[in-house]
N, C-alpha and C positions, 0 to 999 in steps of 0.2 A: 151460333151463340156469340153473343159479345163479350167484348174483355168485363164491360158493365156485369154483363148476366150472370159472368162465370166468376163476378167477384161474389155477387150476390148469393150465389149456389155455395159455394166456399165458407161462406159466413153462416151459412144456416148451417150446412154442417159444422163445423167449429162450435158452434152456439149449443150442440150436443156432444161432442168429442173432445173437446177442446182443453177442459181439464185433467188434471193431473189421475183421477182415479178413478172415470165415466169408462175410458177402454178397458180399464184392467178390471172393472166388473163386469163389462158386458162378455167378455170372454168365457166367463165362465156359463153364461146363460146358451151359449154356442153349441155347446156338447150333454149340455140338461135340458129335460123338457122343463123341470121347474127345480128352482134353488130359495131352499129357506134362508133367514136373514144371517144365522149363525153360522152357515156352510160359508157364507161369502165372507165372516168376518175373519173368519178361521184360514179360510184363502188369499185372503187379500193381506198380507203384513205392513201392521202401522199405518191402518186405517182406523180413526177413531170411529166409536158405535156411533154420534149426533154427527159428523161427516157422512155417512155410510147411508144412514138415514134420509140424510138430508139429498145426497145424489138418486135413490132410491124412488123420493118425492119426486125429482126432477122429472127424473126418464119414466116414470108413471104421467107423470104430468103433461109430457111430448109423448104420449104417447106407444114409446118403445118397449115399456113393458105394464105387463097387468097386476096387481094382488089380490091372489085368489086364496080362499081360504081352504088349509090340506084336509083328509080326509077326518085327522083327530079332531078335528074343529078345533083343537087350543093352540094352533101354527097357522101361522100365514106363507104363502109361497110364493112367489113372485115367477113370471115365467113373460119370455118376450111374445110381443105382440107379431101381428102379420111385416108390420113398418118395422119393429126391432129385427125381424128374420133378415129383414132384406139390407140390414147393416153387416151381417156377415161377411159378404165378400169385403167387404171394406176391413174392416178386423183382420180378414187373414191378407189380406195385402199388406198391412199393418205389421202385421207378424213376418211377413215374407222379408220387408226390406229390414225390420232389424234384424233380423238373423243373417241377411247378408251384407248390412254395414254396420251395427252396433256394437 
């Protein structure tokens, strides 16, 4: 791969990780099969609801996660897609080097 390719590959990723509170929701979808919109609001601290939302649309939108609707019908759930699963290892590599230099 070229310094080109591997800049390119870089940016795509960024272009899903890259903000301030896209990892620190996808975390939680890591250890749930599926996380309503309140669980995440409630875990994520000083993340406004039309933020939250708004990153939500994203990662639906790229395709990393889905919204399904829960069994109550009056909840929606959100749960990662086949392409969200396979950011995993990426997250906890993520997780690894903070906790050994943060």
């Amino acid at each position: 791969m070229t310094a080109t390719e591997t800049i390119g590959c870089v940016k795509a990723a960024t272009k899903i990780l890259g903000d301030k509170w896209t990892p620190q929701l996808l975390r939680f979808f890591v250890n749930e099969e599926s996380v309503r919109f309140c669980q995440i609001q409630d875990l994520v601290e000083g993340i406004n609801p039309r933020t939250l939302s708004a990153r939500l649309d994203a990662l639906e939108a790229e395709g990393i996660i889905e919204k399904v609707t829960a069994p109550e019908k009056s909840r929606c759930e959100y749960r990662l897609t086949k392409k969200g699963k396979e950011l995993t290892p990426i997250l906890r590599d993520m997780q690894n080097w903070s906790e050994q230099y943060a």
